[in-house]
N, C-alpha and C positions, 0 to 999 in steps of 0.2 A: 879111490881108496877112502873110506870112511872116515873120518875124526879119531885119533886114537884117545880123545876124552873130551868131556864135554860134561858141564853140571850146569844144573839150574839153582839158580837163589845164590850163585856166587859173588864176586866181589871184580871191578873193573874198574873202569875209570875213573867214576865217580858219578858226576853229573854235566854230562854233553848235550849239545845239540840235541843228538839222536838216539843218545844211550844212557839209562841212567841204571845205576844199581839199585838194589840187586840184579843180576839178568843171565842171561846163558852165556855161558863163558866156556871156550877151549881152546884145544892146539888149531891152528890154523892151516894144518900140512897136511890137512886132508881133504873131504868136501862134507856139509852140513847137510843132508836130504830131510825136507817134510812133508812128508807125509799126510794128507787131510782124508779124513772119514768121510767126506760127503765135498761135492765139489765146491768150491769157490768162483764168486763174478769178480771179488774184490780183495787185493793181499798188499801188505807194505810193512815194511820194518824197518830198522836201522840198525846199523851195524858199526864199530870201531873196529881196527887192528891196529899190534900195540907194535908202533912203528914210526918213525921221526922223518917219514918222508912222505910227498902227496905221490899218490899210485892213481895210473892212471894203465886199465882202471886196477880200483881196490878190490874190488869181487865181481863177481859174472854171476849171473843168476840165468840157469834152466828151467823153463816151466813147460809143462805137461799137461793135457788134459786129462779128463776121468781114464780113458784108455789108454795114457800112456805113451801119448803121438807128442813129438817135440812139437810146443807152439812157438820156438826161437828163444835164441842166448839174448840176454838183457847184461852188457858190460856197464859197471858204473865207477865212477871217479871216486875218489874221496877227497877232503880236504883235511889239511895239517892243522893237528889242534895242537896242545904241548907234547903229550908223548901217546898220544895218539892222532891217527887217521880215520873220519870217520865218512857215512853216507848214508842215502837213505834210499830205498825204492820205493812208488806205489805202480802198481796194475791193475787195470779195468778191463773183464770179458775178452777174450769167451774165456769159459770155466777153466779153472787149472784144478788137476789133481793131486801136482804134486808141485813144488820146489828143490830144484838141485844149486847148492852153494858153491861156487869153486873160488879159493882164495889166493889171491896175490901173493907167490912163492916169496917177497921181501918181509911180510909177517910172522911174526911170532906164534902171538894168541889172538884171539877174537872175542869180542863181548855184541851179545845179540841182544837185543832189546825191541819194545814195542810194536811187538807183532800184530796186526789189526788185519780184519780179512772181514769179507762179507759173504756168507755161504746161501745156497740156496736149495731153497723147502727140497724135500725130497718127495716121490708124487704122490705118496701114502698122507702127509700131512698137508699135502691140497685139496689131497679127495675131500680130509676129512672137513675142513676148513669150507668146503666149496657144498657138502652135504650139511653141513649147518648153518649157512648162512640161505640156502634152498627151504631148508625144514622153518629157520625163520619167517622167512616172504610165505611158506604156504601157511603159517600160524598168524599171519598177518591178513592175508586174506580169507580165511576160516572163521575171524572177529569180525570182519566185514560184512560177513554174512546176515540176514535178517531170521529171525525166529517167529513164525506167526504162533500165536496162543489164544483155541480156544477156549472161553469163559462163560460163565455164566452168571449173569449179572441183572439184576431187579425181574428176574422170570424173563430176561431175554436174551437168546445167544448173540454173543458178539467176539468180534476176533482181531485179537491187538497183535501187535505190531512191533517185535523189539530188535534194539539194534545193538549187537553184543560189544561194536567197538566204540561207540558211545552211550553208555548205560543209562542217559539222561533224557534219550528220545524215545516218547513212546507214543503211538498212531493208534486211536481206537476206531474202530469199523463198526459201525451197527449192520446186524444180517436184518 
């Protein structure tokens, strides 16, 4: 069952460990889902419930890949602060798509905080990335190139010699 509330920019603990205000704050008798636009390698946050006792654990976390395939429940502890319980997760690969919250039935509310993730390019911004760093290296080699010019110099043809990526070198050739 979903959160029956939940705001962002609210007001919680204060200043914890793992949670500082403002941050996402709601009931905690339901579960928290996130949802990400593009997959993630990297995600972690912290989390309080407002609760005078250590929960073991305080919350479980389901993660998902882009399809939707459970990658495994992650249970975690929390430790007793004054009138909150708080904890923190990080996870590293394979991709997650999604986050499922489920919170420890002895909670009230929950204050969410510093959610940090590492997402990864999608193949449209590799292509593009990977077509310009190509069109570099061939404009790199293209200056490379040498330009012979012929001239005509005291009544006699001659053919120089230039080098576009060093404009400083020049070879003259008498024919």
């Amino acid at each position: 069952m979903p959160s029956t509330d939940a705001y962002c920019n609210s007001g919680g603990p204060g200043f914890i460990t793992y949670v500082k205000d403002p941050s996402l704050e709601g009931d905690a008798t339901g579960t928290l889902t996130l949802d990400f636009s593009q997959p993630l390698s990297g995600l972690g946050f912290g989390l309080a419930l407002n609760t005078f006792d250590f929960l073991s654990p305080g919350f479980s976390v389901e993660l998902f890949n882009p399809t939707l395939t459970s990658i495994g429940m992650f249970p975690t502890d929390t430790a007793l602060l004054v009138s909150f319980t708080e904890g923190q997760i990080t996870f590293s690969s394979p991709l997650v798509g999604e986050a499922v919250i489920n919170f420890n039935s002895n909670a009230g509310r929950f204050p969410f905080d510093n959610l940090t993730f590492t997402s990864v390019p999608e193949p449209a911004t590799m292509l593009l990335i990977s077509s310009g760093l190509l069109r570099l290296a061939g404009l790199r080699s293209k200056f490379k190139k040498q330009i012979y010019i012929i001239r005509l110099e005291d009544g006699k043809v001659g053919l120089s010699k230039l080098c576009l990526f060093c404009l400083f070198s020049f070879q003259t050739f008498k024919c």
